[in-house]
mmCIF file of the N, C-alpha and C atoms, coordinates in Angstrom:
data_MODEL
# 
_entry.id   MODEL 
# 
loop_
_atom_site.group_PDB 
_atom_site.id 
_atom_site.type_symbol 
_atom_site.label_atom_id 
_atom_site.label_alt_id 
_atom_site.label_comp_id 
_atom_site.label_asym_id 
_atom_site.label_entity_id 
_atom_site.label_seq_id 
_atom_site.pdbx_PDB_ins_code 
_atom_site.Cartn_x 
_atom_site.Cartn_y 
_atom_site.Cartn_z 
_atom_site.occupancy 
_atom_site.B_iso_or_equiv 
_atom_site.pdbx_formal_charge 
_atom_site.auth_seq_id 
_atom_site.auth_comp_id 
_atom_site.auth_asym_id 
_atom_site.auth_atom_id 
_atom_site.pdbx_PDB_model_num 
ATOM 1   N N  . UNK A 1 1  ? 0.818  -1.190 0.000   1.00 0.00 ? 1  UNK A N  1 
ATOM 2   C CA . UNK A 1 1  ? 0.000  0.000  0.000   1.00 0.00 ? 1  UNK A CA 1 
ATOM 3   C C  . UNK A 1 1  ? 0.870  1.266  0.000   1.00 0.00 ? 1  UNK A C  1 
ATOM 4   N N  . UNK A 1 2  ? 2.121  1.698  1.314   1.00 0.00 ? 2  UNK A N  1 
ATOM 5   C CA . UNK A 1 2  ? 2.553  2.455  1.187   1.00 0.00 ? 2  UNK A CA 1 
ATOM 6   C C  . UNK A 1 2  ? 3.612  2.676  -0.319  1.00 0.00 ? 2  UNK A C  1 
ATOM 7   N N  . UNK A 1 3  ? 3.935  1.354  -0.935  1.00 0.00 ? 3  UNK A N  1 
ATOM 8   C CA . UNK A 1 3  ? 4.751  2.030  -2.276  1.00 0.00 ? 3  UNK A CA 1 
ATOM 9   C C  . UNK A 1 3  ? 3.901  2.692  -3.038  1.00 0.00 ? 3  UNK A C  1 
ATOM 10  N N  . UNK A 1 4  ? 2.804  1.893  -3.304  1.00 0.00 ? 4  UNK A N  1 
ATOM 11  C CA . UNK A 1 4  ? 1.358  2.378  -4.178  1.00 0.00 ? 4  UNK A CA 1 
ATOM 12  C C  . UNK A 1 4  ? 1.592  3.583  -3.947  1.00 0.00 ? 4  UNK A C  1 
ATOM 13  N N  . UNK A 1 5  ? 1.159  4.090  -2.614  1.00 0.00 ? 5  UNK A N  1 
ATOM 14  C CA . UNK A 1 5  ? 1.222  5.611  -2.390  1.00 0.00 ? 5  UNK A CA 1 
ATOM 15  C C  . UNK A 1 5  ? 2.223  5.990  -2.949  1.00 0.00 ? 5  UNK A C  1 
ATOM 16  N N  . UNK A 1 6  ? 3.345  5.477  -3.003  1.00 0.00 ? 6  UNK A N  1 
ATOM 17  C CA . UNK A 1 6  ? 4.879  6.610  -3.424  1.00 0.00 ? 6  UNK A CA 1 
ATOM 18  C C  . UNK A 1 6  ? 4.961  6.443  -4.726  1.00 0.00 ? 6  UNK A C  1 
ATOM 19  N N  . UNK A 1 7  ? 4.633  5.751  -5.510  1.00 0.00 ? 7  UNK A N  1 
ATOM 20  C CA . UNK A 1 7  ? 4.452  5.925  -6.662  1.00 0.00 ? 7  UNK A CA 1 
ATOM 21  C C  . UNK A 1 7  ? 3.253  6.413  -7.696  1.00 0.00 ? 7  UNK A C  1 
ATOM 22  N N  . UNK A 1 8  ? 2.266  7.003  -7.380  1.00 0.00 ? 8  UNK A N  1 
ATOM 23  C CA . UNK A 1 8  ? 1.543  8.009  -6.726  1.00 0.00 ? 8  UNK A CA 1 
ATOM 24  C C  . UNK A 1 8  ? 1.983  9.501  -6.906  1.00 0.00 ? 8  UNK A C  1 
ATOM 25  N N  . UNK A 1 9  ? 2.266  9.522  -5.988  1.00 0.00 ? 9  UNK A N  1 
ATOM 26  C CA . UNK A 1 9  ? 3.193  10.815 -5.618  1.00 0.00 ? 9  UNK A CA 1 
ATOM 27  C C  . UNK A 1 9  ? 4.441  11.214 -6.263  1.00 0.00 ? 9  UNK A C  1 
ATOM 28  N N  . UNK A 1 10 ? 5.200  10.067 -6.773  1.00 0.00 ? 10 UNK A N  1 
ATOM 29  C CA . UNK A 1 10 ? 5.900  10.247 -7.580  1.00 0.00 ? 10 UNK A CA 1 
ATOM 30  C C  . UNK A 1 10 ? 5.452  10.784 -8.993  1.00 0.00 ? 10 UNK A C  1 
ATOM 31  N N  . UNK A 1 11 ? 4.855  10.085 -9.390  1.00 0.00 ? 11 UNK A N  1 
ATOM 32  C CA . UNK A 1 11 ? 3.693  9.859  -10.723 1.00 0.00 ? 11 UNK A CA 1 
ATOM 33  C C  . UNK A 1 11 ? 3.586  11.426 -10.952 1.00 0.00 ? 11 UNK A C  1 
ATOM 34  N N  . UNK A 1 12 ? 2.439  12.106 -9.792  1.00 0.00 ? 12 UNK A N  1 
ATOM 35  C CA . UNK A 1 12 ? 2.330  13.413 -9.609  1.00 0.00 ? 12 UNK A CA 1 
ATOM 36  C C  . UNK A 1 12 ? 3.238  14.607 -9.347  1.00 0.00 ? 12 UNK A C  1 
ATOM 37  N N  . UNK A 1 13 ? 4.533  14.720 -9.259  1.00 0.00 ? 13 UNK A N  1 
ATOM 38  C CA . UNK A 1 13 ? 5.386  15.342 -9.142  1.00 0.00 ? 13 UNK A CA 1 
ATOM 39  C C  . UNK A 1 13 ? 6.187  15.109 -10.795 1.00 0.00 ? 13 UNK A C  1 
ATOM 40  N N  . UNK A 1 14 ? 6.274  14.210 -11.365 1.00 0.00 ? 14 UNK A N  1 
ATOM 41  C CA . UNK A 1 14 ? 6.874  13.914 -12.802 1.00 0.00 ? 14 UNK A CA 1 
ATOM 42  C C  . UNK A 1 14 ? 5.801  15.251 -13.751 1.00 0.00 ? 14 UNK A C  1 
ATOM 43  N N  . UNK A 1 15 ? 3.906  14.519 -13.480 1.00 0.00 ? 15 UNK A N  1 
ATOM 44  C CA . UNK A 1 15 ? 3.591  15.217 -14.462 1.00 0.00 ? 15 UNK A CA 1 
ATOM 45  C C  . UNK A 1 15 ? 3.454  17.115 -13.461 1.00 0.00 ? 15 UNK A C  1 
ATOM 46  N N  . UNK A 1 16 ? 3.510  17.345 -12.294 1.00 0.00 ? 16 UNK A N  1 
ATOM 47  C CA . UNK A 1 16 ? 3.581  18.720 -12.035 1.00 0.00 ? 16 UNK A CA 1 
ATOM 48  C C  . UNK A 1 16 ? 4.800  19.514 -12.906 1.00 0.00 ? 16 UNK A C  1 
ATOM 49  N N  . UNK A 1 17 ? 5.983  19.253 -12.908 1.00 0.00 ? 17 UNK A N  1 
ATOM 50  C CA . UNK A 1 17 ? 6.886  19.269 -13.295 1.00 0.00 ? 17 UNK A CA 1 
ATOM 51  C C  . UNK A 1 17 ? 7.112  19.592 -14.780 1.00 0.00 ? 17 UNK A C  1 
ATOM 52  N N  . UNK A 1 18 ? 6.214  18.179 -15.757 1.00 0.00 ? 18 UNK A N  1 
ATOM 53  C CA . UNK A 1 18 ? 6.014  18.422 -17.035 1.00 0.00 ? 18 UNK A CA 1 
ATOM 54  C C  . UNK A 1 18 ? 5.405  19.771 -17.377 1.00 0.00 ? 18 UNK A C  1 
ATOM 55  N N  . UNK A 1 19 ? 4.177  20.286 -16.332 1.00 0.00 ? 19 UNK A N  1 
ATOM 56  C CA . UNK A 1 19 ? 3.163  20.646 -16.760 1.00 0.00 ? 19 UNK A CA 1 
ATOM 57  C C  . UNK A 1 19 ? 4.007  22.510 -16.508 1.00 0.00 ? 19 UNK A C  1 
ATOM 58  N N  . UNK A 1 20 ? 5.315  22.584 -15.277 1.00 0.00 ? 20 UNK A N  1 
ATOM 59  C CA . UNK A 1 20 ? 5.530  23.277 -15.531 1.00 0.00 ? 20 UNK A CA 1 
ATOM 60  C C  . UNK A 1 20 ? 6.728  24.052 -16.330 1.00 0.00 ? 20 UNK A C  1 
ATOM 61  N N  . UNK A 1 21 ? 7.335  22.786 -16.810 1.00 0.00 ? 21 UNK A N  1 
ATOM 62  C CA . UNK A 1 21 ? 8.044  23.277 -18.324 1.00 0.00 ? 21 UNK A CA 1 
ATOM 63  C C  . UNK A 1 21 ? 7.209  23.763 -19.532 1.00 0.00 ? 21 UNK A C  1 
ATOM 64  N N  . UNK A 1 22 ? 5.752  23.151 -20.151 1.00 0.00 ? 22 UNK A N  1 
ATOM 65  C CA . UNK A 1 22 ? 4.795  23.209 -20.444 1.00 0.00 ? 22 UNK A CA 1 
ATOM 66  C C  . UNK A 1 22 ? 4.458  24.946 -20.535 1.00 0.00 ? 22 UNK A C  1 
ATOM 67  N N  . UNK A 1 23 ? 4.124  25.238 -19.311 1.00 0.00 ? 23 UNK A N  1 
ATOM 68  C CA . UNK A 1 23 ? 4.184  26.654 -19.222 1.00 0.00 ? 23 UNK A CA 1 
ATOM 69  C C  . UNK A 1 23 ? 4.891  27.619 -19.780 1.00 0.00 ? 23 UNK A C  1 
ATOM 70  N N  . UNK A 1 24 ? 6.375  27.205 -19.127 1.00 0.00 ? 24 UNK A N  1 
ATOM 71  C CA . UNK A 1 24 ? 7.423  27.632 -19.158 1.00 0.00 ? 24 UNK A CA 1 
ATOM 72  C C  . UNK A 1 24 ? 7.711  28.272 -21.368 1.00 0.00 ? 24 UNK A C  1 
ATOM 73  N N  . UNK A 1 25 ? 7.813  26.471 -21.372 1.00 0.00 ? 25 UNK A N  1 
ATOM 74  C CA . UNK A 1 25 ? 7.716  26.969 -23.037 1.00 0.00 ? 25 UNK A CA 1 
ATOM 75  C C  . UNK A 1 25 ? 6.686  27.612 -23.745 1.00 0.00 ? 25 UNK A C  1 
ATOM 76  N N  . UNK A 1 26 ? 5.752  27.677 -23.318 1.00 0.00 ? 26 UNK A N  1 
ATOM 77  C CA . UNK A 1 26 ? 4.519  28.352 -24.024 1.00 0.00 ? 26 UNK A CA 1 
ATOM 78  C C  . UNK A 1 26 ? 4.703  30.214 -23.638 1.00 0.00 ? 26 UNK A C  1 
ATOM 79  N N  . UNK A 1 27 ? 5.169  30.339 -22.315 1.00 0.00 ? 27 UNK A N  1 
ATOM 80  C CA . UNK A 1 27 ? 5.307  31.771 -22.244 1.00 0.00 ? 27 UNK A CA 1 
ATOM 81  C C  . UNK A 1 27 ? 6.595  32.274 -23.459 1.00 0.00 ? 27 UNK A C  1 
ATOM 82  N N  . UNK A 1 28 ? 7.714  31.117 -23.174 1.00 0.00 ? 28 UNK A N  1 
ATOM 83  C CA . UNK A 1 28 ? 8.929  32.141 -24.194 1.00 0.00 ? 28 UNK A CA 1 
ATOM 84  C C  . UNK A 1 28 ? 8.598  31.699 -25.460 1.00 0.00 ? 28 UNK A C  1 
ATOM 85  N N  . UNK A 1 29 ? 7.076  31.013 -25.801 1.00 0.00 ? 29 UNK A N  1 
ATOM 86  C CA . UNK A 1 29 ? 6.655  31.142 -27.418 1.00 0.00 ? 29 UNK A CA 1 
ATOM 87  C C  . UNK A 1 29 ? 5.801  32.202 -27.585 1.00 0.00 ? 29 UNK A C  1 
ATOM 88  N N  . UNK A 1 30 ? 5.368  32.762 -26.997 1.00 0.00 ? 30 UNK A N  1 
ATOM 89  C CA . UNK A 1 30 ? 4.835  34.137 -26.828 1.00 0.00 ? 30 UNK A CA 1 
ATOM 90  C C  . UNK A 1 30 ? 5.090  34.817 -26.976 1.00 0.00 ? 30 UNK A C  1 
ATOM 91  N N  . UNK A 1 31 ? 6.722  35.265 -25.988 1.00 0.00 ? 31 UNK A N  1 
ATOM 92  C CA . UNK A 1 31 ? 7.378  36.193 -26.306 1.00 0.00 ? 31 UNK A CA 1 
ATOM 93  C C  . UNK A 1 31 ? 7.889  36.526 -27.272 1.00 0.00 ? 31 UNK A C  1 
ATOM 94  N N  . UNK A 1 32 ? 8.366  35.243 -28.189 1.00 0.00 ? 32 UNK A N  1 
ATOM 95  C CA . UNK A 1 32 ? 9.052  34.976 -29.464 1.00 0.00 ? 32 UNK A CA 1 
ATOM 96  C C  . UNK A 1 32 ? 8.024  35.580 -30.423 1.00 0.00 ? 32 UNK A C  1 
ATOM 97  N N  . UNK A 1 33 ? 6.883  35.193 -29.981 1.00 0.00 ? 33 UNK A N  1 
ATOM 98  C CA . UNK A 1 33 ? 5.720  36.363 -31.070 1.00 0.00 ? 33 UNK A CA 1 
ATOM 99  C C  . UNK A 1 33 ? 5.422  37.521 -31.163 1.00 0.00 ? 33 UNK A C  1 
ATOM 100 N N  . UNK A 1 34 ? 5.635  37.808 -29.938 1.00 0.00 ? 34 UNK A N  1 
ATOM 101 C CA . UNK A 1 34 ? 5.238  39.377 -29.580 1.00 0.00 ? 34 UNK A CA 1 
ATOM 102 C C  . UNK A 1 34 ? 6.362  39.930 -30.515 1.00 0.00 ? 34 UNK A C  1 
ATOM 103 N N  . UNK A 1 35 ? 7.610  39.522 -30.271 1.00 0.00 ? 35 UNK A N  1 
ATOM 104 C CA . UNK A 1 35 ? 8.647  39.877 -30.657 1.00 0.00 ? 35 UNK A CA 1 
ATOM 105 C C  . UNK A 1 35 ? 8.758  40.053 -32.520 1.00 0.00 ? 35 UNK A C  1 
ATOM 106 N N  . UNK A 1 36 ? 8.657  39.023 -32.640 1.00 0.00 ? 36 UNK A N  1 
ATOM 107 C CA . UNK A 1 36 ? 8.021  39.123 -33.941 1.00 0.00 ? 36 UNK A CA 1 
ATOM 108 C C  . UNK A 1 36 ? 6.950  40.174 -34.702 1.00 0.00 ? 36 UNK A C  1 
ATOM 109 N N  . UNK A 1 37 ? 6.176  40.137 -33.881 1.00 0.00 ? 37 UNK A N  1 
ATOM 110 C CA . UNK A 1 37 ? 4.811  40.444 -34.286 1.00 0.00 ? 37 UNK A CA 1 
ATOM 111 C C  . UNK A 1 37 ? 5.279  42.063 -34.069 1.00 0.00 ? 37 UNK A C  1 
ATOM 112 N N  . UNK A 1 38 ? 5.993  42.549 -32.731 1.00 0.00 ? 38 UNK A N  1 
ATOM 113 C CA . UNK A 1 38 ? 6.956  44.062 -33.173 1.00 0.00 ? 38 UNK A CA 1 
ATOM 114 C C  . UNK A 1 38 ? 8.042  44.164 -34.350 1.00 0.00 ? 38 UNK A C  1 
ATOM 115 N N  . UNK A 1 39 ? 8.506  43.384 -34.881 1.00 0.00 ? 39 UNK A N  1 
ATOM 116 C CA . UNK A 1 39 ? 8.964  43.530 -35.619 1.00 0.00 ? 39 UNK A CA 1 
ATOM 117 C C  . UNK A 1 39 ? 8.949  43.784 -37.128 1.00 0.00 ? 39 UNK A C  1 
ATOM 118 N N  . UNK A 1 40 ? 7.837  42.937 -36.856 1.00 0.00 ? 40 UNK A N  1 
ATOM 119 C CA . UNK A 1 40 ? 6.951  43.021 -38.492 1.00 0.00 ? 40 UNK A CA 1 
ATOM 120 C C  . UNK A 1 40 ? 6.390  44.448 -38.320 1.00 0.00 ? 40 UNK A C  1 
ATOM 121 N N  . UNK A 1 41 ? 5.983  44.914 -37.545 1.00 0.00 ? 41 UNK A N  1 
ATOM 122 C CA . UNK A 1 41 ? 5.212  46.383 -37.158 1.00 0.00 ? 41 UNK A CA 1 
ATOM 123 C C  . UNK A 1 41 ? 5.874  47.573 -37.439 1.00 0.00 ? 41 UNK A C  1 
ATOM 124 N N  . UNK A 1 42 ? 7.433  47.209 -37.149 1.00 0.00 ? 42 UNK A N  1 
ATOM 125 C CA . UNK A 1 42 ? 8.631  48.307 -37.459 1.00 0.00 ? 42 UNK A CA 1 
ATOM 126 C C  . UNK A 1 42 ? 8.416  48.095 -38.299 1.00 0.00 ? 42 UNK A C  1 
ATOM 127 N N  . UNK A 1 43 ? 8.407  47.072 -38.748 1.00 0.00 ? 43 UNK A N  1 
ATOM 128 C CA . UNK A 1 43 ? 9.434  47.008 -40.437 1.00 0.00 ? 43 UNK A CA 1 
ATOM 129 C C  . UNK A 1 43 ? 8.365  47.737 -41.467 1.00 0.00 ? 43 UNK A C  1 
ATOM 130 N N  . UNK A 1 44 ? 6.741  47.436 -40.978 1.00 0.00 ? 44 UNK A N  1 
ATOM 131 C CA . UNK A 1 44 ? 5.992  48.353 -41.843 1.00 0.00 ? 44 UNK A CA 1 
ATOM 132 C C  . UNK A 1 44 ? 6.029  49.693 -41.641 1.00 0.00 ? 44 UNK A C  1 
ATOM 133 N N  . UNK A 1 45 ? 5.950  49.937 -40.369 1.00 0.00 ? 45 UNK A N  1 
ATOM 134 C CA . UNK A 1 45 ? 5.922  51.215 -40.164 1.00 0.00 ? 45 UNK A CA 1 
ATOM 135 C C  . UNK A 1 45 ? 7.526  52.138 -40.987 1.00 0.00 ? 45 UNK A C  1 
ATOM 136 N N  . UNK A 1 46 ? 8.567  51.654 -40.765 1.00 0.00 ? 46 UNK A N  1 
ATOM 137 C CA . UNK A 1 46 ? 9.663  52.261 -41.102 1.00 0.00 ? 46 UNK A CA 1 
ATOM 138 C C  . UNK A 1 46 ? 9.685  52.590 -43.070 1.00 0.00 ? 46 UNK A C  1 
ATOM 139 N N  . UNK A 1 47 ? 8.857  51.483 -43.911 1.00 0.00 ? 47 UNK A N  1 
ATOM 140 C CA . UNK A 1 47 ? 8.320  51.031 -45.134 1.00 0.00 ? 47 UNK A CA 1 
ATOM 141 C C  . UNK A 1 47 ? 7.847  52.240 -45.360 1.00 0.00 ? 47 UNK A C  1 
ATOM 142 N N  . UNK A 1 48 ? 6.598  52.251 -44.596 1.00 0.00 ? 48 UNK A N  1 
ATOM 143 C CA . UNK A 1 48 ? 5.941  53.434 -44.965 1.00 0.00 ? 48 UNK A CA 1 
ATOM 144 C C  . UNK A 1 48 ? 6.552  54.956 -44.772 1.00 0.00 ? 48 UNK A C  1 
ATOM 145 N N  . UNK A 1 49 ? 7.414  55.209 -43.773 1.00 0.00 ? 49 UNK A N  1 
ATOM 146 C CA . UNK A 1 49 ? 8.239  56.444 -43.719 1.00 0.00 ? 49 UNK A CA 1 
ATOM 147 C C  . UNK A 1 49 ? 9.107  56.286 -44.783 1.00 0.00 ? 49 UNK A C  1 
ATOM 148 N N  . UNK A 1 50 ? 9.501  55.390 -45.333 1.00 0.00 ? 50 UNK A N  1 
ATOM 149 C CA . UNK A 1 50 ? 10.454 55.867 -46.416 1.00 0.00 ? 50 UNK A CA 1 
ATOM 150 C C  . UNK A 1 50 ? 9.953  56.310 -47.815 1.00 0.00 ? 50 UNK A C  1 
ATOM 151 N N  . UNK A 1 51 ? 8.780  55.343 -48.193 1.00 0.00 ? 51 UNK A N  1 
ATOM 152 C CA . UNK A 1 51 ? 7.640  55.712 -49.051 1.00 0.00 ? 51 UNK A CA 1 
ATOM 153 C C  . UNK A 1 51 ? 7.668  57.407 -48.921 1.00 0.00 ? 51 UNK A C  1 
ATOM 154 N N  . UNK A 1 52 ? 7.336  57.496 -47.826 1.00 0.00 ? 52 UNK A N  1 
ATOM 155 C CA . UNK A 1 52 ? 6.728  58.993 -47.964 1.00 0.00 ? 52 UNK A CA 1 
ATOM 156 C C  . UNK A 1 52 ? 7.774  60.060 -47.988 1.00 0.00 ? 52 UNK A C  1 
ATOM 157 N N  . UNK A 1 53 ? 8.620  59.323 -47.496 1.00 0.00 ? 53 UNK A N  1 
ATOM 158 C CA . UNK A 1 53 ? 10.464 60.056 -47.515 1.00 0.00 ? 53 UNK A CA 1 
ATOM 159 C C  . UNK A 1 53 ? 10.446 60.204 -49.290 1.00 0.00 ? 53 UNK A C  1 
ATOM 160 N N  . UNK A 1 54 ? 10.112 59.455 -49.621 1.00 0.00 ? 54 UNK A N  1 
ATOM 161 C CA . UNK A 1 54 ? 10.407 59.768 -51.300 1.00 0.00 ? 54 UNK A CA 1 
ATOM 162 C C  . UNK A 1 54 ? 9.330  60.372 -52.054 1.00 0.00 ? 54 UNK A C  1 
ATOM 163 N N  . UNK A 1 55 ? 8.016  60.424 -51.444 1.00 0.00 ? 55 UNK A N  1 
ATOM 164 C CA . UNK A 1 55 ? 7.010  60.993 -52.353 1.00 0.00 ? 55 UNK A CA 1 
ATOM 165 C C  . UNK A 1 55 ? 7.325  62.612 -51.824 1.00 0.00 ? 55 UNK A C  1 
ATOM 166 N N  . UNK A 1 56 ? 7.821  62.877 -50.781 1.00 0.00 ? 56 UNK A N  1 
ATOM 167 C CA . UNK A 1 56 ? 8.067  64.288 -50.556 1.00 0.00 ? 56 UNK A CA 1 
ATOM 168 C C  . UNK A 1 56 ? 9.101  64.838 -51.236 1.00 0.00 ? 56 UNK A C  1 
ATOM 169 N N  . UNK A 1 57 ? 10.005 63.350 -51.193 1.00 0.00 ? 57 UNK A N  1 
ATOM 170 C CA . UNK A 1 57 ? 11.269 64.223 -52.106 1.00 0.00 ? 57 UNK A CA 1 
ATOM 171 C C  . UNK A 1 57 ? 11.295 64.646 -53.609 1.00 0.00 ? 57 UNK A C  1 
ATOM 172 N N  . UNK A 1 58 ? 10.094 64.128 -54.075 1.00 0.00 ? 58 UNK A N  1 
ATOM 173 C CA . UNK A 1 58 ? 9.550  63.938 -55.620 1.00 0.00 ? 58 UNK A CA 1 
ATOM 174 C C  . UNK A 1 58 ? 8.872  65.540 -55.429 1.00 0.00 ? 58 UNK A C  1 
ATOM 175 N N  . UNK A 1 59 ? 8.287  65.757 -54.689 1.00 0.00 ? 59 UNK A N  1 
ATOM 176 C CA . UNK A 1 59 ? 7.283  66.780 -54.645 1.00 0.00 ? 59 UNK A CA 1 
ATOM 177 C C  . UNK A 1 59 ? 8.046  67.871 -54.824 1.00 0.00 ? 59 UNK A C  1 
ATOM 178 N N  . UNK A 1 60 ? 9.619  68.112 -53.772 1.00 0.00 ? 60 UNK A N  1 
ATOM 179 C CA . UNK A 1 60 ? 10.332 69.065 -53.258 1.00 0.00 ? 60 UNK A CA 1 
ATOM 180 C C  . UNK A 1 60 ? 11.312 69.086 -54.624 1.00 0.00 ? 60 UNK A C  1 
ATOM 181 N N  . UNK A 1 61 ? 11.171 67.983 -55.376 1.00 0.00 ? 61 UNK A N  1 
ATOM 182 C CA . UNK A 1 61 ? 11.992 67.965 -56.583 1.00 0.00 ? 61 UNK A CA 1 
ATOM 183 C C  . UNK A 1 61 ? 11.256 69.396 -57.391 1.00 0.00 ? 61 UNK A C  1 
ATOM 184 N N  . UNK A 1 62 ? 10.207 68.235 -57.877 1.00 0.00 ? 62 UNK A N  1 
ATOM 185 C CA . UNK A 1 62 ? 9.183  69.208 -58.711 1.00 0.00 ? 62 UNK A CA 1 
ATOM 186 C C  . UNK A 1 62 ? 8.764  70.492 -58.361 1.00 0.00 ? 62 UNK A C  1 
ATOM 187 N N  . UNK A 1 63 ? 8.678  71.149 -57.028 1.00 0.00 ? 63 UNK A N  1 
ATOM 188 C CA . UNK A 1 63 ? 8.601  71.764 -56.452 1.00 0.00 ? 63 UNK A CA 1 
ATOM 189 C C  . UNK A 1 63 ? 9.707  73.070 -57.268 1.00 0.00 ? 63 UNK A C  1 
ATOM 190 N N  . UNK A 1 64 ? 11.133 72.646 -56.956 1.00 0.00 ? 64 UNK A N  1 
ATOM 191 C CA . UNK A 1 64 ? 11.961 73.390 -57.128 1.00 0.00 ? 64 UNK A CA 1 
ATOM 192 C C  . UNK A 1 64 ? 12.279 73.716 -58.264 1.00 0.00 ? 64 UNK A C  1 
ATOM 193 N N  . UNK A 1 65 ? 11.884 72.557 -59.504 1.00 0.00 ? 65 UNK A N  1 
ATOM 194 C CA . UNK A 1 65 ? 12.038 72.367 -60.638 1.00 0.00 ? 65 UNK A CA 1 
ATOM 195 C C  . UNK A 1 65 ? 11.760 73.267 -61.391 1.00 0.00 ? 65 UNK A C  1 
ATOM 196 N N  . UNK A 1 66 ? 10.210 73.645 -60.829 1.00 0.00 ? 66 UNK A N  1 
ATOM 197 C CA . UNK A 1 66 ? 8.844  74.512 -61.456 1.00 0.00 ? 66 UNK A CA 1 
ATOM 198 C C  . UNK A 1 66 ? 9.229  76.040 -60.912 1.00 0.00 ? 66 UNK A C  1 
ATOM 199 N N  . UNK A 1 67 ? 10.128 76.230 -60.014 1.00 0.00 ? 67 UNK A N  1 
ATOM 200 C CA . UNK A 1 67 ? 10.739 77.406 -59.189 1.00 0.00 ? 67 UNK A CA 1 
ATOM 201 C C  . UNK A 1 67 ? 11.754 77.967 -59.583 1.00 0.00 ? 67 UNK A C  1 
ATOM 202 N N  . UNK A 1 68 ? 12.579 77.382 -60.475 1.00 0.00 ? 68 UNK A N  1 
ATOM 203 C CA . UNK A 1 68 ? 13.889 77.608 -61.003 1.00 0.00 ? 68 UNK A CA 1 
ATOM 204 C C  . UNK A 1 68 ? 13.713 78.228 -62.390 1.00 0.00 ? 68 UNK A C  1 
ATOM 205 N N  . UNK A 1 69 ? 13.146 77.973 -62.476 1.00 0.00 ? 69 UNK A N  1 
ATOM 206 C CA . UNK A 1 69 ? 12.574 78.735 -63.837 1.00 0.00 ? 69 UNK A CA 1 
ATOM 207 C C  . UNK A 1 69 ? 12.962 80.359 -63.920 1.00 0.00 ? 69 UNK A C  1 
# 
């Protein structure tokens, strides 16, 4: 009876254990997304500032173009 019990208890400490690596990896797959998921966000956001970095510089072209005259 008493091994029953300790193996048991053993049993339950193996899967506590599993359950908190389990965790463990699921939070730093998260993070790995978040991380991601900022990154992809820069990378559009920075996309779009350069876009517009050049439609201004087109403008400031033409701008000056039409000025020089």
């Amino acid at each position: 009876m008493e091994a029953e019990r300790e193996r048991i208890l053993a049993d339950a400490r193996s899967v506590r254990e599993a359950m908190r690596r389990l965790v463990r990896y699921a939070s730093d797959a998260t993070e790995k997304v978040d991380e991601r998921i900022e990154a992809v966000g820069l990378r559009g956001a920075l996309e779009r500032v350069q876009a517009l970095s050049l439609e201004v510089s087109e403008e400031l072209d033409a701008y000056q173009n039409k000025h020089a005259s």
